[in-house]
C-alpha positions in Angstrom: -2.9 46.0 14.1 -5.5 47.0 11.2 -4.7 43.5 9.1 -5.5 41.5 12.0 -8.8 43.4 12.7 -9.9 43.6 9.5 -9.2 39.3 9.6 -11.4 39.3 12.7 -14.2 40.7 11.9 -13.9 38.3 8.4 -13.3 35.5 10.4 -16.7 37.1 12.8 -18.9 37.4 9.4 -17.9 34.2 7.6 -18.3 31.8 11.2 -21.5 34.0 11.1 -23.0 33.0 8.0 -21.4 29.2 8.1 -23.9 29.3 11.0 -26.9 30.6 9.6 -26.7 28.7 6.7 -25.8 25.9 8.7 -29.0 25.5 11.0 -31.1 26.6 7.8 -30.0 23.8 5.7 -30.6 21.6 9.2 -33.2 22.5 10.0 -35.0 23.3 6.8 -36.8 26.8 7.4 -36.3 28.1 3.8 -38.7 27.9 1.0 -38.0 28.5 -2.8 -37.3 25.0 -3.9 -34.2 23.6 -5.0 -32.7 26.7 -5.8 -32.8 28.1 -2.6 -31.1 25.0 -1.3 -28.7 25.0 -3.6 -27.6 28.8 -3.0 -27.5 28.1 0.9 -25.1 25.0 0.5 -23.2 27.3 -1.6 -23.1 30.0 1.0 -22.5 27.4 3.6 -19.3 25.8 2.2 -17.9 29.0 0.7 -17.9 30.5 4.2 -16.2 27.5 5.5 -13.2 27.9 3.2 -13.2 31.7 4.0 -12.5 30.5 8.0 -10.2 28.5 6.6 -8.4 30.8 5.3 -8.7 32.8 7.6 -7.4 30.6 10.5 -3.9 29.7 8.3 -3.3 33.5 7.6 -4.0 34.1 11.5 -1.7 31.1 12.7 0.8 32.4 10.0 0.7 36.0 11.6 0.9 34.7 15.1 3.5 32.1 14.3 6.4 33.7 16.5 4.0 34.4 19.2 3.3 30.4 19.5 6.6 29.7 19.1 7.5 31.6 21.8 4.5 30.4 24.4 5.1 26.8 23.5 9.2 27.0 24.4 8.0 28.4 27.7 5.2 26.0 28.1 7.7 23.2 27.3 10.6 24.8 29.2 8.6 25.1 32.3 8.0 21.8 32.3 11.3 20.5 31.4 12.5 22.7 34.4 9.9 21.3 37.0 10.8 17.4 35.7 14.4 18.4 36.0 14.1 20.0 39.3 12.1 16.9 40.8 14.5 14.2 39.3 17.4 16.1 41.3 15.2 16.5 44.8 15.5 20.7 44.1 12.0 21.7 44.2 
């Protein structure tokens, strides 16, 4: 339970600052030259390899769980298909 909070609230600060940066670089409301712009880009795409990241170890963690909702989505409807192709609804 801890690993996947501490993931969250990664995933919560990186989305964050891929963001912030994001409608910064947009819409241009920093100052300091080139630099600046240079360390918010870096900011920007280094946050959006952290959610990356983040999103494959959270599918990875989570794999059984979607395995087990997509067989019952699937099944359900292989069920309801079945059921109307024989008249037994």
């Amino acid at each position: 339970m801890k690993k996947h909070y501490v993931l969250d609230v990664l995933l919560f600060i990186a989305a964050f600052l891929c963001i912030f940066t994001g409608i910064i670089l947009d819409f241009r409301f920093f100052s300091g030259g080139r630099n600046a712009k240079i360390m918010l880009k870096n900011w920007h795409i280094y946050s959006g390899y952290t959610i990356l990241a983040g999103l494959v170890l959270h599918l990875a963690w989570h794999w059984s769980w979607l395995q087990g909702a997509t067989r019952l989505l699937i099944g359900n409807k292989a069920k309801s298909k079945a059921a109307a192709e024989t008249g037994r609804v």
